[in-house]
matplotlib code that plots the C-alpha trace (Angstrom):
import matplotlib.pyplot as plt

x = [0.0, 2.0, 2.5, 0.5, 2.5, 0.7, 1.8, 2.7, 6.5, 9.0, 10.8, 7.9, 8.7, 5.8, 3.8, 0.6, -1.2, -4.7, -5.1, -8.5, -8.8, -8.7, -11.6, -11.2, -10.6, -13.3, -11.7, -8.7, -5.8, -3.8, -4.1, -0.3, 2.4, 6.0, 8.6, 11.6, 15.1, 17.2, 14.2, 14.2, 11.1, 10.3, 7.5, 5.2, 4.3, 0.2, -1.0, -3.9, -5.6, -4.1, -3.0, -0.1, -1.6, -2.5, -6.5, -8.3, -10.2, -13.9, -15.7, -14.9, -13.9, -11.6, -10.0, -9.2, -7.9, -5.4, -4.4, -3.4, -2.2, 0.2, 1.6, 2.6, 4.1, 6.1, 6.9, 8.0, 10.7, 12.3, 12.2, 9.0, 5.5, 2.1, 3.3, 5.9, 3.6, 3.0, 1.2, -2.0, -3.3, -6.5, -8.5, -11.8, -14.2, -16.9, -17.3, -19.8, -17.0, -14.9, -16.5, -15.4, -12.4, -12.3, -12.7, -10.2, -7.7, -8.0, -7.1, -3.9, -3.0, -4.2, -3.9, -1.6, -3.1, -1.2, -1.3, -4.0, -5.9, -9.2, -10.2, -13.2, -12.0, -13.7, -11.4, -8.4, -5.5, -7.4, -11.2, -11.7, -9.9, -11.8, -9.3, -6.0, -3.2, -0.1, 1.6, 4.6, 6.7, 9.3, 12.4, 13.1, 16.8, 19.5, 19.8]
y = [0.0, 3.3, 6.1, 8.7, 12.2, 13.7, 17.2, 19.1, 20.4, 18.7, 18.6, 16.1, 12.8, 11.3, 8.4, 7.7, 4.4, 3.5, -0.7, -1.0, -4.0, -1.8, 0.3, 4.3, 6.0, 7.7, 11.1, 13.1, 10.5, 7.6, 4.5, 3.9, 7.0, 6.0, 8.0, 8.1, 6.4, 9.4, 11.0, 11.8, 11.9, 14.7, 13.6, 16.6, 15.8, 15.8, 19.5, 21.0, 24.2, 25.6, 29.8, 31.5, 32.9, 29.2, 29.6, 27.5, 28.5, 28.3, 26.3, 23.0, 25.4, 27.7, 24.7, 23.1, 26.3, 26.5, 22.8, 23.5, 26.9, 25.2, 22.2, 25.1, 26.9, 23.9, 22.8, 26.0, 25.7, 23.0, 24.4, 22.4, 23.1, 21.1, 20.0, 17.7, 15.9, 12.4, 11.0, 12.9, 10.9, 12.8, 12.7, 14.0, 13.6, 13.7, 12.5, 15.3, 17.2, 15.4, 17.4, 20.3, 19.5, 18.0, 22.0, 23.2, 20.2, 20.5, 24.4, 23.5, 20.3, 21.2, 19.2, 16.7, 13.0, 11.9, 8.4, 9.1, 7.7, 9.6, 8.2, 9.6, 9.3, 9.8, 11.9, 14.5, 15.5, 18.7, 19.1, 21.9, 20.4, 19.2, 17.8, 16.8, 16.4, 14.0, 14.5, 12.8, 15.0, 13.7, 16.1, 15.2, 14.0, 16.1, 17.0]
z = [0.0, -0.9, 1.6, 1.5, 3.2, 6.2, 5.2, 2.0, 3.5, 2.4, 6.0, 7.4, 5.6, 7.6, 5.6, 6.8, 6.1, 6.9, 5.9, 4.9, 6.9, 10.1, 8.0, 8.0, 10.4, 12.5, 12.6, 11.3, 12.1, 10.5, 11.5, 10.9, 10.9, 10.2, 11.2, 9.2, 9.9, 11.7, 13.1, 17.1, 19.0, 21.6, 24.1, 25.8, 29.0, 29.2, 28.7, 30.4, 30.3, 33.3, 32.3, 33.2, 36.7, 37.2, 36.9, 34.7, 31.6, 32.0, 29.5, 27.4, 23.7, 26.5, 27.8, 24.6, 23.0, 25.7, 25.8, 22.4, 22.6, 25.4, 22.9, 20.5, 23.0, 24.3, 20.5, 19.6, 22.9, 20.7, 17.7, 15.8, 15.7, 15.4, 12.0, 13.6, 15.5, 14.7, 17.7, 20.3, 23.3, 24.2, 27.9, 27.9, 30.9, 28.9, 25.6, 24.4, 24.4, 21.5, 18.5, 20.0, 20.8, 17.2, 15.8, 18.0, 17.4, 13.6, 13.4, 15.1, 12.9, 9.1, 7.2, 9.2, 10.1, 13.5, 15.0, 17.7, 20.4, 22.5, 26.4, 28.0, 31.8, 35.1, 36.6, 35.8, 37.9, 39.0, 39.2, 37.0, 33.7, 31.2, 29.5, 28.8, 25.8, 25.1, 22.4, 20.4, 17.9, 15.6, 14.4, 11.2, 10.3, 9.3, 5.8]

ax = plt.figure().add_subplot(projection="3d")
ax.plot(x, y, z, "-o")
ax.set_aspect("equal")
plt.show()
């Protein structure tokens, strides 16, 4: 099955493959994302919506916004952005809240199809989130 390339830069060798076996996916992801040979990985710890002062957002959209705003934030500190990311491990409390976070997810991410998986959970580390973000990013080799 040929490799179809998660983003149009030319940095971001990412191939994506979705089997169809495992069927299409249910959302904007891959089902398989290869990293190239030479690559290194950088892993963000979970983010959550917590601001600067150390309050917390309210409402779901608020929350996700700043989960994401934080992952750019913490990408940029390495040098790579959203494009580079090639896995997202989402925690939601409540899964009513996974279309919106959908929206917001998407206007980070374009075009690119990470390796993902979504968990609706009882509980987060602190009452007040709604939600929270792994990510894995991949540094693409050295020309």
């Amino acid at each position: 099955m040929p490799a179809t390339p998660t983003s149009a830069v030319d940095d971001l060798p990412f191939a994506t493959h979705n089997p169809p076996a495992l069927g299409a996916p249910l959302g904007a992801y891959a089902q398989v994302l290869e990293i190239p040979a030479g690559a290194s990985l950088v892993f963000l710890s979970g983010q959550t919506p917590i601001l600067e002062d150390g309050s917390v957002p309210e409402g779901f959209e608020a929350q996700a916004e700043r989960v994401w705003e934080r992952i750019a934030i913490a990408l940029a500190a390495v040098g790579l952005d959203c494009r580079h990311i090639c896995r997202v491990v989402t925690y939601l409390v409540d899964p009513a809240d996974a279309p919106a976070h959908a929206r917001v997810r998407a206007r980070y991410l374009g075009a690119a199809r990470p390796a993902s998986t979504g968990l609706v959970v009882r509980a987060l580390f602190h009452p007040a989130y709604r939600l929270e973000v792994e990510v894995t990013a991949a540094r693409p080799p050295a020309a």
